[in-house]
TORVOKE-835982 format. One record per residue: z, y, x of N, C-alpha, C in turn. Coordinates in steps of 0.2 Angstrom, whole numbers. Layout:
N
   n_z   n_y   n_x  ca_z  ca_y  ca_x   c_z   c_y   c_x
     Z     Y     X     Z     Y     X     Z     Y     X
...
***
This chain:
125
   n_z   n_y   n_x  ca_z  ca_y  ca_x   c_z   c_y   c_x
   490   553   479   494   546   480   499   545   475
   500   539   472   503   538   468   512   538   472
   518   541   469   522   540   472   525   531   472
   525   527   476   528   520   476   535   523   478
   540   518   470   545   515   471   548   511   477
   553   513   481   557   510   484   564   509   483
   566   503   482   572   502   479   576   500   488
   582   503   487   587   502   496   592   497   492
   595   493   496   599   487   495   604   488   503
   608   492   504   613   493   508   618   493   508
   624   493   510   633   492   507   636   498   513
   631   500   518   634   504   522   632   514   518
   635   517   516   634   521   510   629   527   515
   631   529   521   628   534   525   622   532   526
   621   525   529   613   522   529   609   523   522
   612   522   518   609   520   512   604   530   512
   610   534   512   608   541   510   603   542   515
   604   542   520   600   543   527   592   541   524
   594   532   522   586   530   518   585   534   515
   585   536   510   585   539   504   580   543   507
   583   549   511   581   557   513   574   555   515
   573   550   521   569   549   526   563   547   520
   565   541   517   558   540   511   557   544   508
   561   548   503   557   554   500   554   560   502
   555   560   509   554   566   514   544   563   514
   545   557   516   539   551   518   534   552   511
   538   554   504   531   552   498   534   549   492
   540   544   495   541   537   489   546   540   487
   547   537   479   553   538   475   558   534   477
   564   533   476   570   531   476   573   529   469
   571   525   467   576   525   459   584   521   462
   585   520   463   592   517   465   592   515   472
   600   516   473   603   514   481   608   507   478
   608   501   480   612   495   479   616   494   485
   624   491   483   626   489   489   629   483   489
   626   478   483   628   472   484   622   466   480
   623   462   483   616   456   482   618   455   475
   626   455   471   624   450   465   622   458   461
   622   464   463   619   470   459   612   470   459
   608   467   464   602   470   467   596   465   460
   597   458   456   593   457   452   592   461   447
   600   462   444   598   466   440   595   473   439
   596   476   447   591   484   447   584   483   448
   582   476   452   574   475   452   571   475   442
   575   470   440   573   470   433   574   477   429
   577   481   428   576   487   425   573   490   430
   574   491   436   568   498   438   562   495   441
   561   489   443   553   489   443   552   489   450
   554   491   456   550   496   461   544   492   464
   543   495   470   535   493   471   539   487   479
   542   490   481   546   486   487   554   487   488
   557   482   488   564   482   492   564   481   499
   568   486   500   572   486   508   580   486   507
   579   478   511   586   474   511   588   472   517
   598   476   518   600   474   522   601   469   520
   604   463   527   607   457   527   614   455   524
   617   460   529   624   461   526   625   464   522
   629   463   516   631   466   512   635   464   508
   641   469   507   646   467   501   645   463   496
   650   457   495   650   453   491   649   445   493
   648   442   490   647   437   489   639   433   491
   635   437   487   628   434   490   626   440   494
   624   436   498   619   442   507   613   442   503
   609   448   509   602   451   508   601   443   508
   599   440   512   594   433   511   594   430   503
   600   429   502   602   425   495   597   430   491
   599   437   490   596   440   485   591   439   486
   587   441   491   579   442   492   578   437   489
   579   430   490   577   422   486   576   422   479
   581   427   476   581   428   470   576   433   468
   577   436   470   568   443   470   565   441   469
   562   436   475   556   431   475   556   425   469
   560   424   467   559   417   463   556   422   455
   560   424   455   559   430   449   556   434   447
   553   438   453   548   444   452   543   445   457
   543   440   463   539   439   466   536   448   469
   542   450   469   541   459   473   540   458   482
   539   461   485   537   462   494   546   466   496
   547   462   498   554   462   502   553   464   510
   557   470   512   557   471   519   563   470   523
   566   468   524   572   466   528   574   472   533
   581   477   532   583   479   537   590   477   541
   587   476   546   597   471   548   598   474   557
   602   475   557   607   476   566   606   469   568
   605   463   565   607   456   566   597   454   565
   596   451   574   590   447   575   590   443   581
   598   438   577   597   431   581   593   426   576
   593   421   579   589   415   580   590   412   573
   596   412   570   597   408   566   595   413   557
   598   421   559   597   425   553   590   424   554
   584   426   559   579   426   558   575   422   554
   579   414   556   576   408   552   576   407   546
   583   409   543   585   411   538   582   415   533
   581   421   536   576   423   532   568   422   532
   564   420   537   558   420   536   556   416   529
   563   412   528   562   407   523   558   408   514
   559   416   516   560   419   510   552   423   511
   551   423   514   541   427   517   544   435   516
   548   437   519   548   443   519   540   447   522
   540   453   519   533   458   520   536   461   527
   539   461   530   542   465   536   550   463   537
   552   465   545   559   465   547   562   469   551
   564   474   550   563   481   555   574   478   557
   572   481   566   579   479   567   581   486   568
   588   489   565   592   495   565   596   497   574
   592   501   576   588   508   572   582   506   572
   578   510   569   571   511   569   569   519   568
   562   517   569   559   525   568   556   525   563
   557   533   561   554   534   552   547   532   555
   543   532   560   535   531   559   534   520   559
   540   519   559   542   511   560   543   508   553
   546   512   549   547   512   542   543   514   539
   540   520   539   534   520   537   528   516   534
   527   514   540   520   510   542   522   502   539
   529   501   539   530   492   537   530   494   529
   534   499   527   533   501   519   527   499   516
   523   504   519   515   505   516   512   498   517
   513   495   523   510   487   525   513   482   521
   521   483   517   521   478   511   518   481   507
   517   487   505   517   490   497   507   486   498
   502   487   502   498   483   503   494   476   500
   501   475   505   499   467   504   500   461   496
   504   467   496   509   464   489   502   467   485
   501   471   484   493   473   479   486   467   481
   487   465   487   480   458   489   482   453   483
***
């Protein structure tokens, strides 16, 4: 199996590590940990990955939503959304952007797992 790229997009530093361990324990590579949306274009544009997993909140000025938008416009990558927040209004919010998945914190690594693979997937249709 080829190892797929995943790029993390979190501003909470422990979660980000935690991702990290659990995906590369799982198979995929990690080229970078991002903790802020106006960082996150430019690390899709040099490293490439195969999927982002994007928290909502994050440090700065533009949120996971606004980046994803930006990801999507630009590179048309499989965006997976990770957020503690799954009200009515974030959820509207984002679906805007056709997320490949939206897993609510906590999850289980077999819950991550299986939404990874299922965008890494989809995005190859």
């Amino acid at each position: 199996m080829d190892k797929f790229r995943v790029l993390i997009v979190e501003d909470e530093a422990i979660v980000s590590m935690a991702l990290r361990r659990k995906l590369e324990a799982m198979g995929y590579t990690v080229p970078a940990e991002i903790s802020s949306g106006e960082d996150v274009v430019d690390a899709v544009s040099c490293l490439r990955p195969d999927v982002v997993l994007m928290d909502i909140r994050l440090s700065g000025e533009m949120d996971g939503i606004d980046a994803a938008k930006e990801i999507q416009r630009l590179f048309k990558l499989p965006v997976v959304y990770i957020s503690s927040y799954s009200d009515e209004d974030t959820l509207e919010r984002a679906k805007t952007t056709e997320p490949y998945g939206y897993l609510t914190k906590p999850f289980s690594d077999g819950a991550l797992r299986a939404t990874v693979d299922t965008a890494i997937q989809l995005a190859k249709v």
